[in-house]
C-alpha positions in Angstrom: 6.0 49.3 -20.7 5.7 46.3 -18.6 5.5 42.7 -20.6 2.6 40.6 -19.7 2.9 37.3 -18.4 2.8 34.4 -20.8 -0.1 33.1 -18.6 -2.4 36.0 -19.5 -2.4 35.4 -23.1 -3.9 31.9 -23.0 -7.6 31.7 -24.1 -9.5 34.5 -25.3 -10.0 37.6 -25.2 -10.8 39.9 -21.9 -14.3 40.4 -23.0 -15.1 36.8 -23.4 -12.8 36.0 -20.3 -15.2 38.8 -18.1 -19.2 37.2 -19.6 -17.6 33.8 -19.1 -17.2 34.7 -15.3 -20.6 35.8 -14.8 -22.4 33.0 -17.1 -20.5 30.1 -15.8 -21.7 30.4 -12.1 -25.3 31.3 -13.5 -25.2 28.4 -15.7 -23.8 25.9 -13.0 -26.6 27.4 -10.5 -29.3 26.5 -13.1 -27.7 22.6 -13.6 -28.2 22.3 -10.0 -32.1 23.4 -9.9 -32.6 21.1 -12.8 -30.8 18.0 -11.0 -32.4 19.0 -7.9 -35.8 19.8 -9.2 -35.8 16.8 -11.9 -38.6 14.4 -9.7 -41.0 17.3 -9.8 -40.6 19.1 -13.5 -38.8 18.2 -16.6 -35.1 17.2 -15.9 -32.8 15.3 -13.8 -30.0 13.3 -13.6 -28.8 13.6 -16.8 -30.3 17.0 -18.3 -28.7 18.6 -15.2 -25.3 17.2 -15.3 -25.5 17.8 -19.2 -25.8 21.1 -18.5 -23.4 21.6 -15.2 -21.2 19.8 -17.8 -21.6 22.6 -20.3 -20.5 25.2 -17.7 -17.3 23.6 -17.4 -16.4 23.0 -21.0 -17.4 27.1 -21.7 -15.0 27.9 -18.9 -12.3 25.8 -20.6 -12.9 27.4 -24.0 -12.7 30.9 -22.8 -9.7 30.0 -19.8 -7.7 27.3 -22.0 -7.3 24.1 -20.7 -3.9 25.1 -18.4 -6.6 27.1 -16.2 -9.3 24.7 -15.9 -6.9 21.8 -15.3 -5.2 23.7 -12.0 -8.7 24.1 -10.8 -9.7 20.6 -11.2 -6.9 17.9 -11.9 -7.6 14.7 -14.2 -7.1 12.6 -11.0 -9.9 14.3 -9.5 -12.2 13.6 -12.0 -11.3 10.0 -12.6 -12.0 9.7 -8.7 -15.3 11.7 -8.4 -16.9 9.9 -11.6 -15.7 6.7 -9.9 -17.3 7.7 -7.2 -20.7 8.6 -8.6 -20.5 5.4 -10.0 -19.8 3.8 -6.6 -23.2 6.4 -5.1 -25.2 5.3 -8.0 -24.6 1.6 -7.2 -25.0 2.1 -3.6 -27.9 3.2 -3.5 -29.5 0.4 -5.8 -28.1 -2.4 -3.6 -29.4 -0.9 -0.4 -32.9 -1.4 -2.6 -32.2 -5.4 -1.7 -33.2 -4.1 2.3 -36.4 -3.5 0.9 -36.7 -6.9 -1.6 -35.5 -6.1 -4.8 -32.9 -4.1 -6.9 -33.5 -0.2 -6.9 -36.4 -0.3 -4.5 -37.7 2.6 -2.8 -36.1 2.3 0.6 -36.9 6.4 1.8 -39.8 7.7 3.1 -41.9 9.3 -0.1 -42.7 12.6 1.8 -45.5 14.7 0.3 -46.2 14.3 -3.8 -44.8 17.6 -5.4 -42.7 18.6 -3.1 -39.2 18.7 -3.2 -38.5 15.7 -1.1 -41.0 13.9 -2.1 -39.3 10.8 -4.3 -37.6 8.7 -2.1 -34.2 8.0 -3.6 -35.0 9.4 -6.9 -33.3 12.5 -6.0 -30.1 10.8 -4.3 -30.3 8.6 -7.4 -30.6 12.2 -9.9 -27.1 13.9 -7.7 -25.3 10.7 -7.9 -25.5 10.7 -11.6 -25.8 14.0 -12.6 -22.9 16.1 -10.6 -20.5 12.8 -10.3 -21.3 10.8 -13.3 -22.7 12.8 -16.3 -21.4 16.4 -15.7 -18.0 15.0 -14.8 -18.1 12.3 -17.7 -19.1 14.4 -20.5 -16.1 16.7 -19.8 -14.0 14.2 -19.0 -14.2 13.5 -22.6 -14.5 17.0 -23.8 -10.8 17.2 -22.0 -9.6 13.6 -24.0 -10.5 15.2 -27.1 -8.7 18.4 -26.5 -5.6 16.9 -24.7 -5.4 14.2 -27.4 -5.6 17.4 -30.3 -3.4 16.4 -33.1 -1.6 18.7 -35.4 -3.0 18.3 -39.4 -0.8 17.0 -42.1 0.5 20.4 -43.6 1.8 21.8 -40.3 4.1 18.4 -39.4 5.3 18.8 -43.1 6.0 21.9 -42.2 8.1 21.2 -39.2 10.1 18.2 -40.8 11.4 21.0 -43.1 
């Protein structure tokens, strides 16, 4: 009988492992229509990258954190939630063209369509897929990195 690879026991189990696959992309895809969709219907920046955010914590938790950190390095997200920040900013200042902080400097297109906002929905992407999504797991990956072992297990290993 062949040994498995250490790298196969890491999270959970195949079952959770094989919904994960399928939900996460699902889950992602439905972030998206909320961030992208947020100037028409309930939603937006930060509902959507809430929930985008949520997609990647569940494929942590089923994955382990070895998995999820070759797909997407600590770097990385120190650089793309910088850089949401940066969009975010932008696209405030470039309000000054116009007269004032934040102003509506794009066409506003047809009311209920989906480019219909102006920079609402540059200013919804910009926070949701950089900023929130990226922030909220960015601390989600802290707190697990940063995991301390209780009081009765380093007793333990002093023994």
């Amino acid at each position: 009988m062949k040994a498995k690879n250490n790298s196969d026991n890491k999270g959970m189990s195949l079952i959770v492992k094989t919904v994960t696959r399928i939900f996460v992309g699902l889950i992602l895809l439905y972030g998206i229509y909320i961030v992208l969709h947020g100037h028409v219907s309930p939603g937006g920046g930060f509902a959507g990258g809430f929930i985008i955010a949520l997609s990647y914590i569940l494929f942590m938790l089923a994955f382990g954190k070895e998995e999820i950190l070759k797909r997407i390095p600590e770097r990385m997200i120190s650089i793309l939630e910088s850089l949401g920040v940066i969009m975010f900013l932008v696209i405030a200042l470039l309000g000054f063209s116009g007269g004032y902080f934040f102003y509506n400097w794009l066409p506003k297109g047809m009311p209920f369509k989906l480019l219909s906002a102006g920079t609402i929905p540059i200013s919804n992407v910009a926070l949701a897929l950089l900023e929130v999504s990226l922030g909220l797991f960015g601390i989600f990956l802290v707190l697990v990195l940063l995991k301390f072992a209780p009081k009765k297990d380093l007793e333990k290993d002093e023994e």
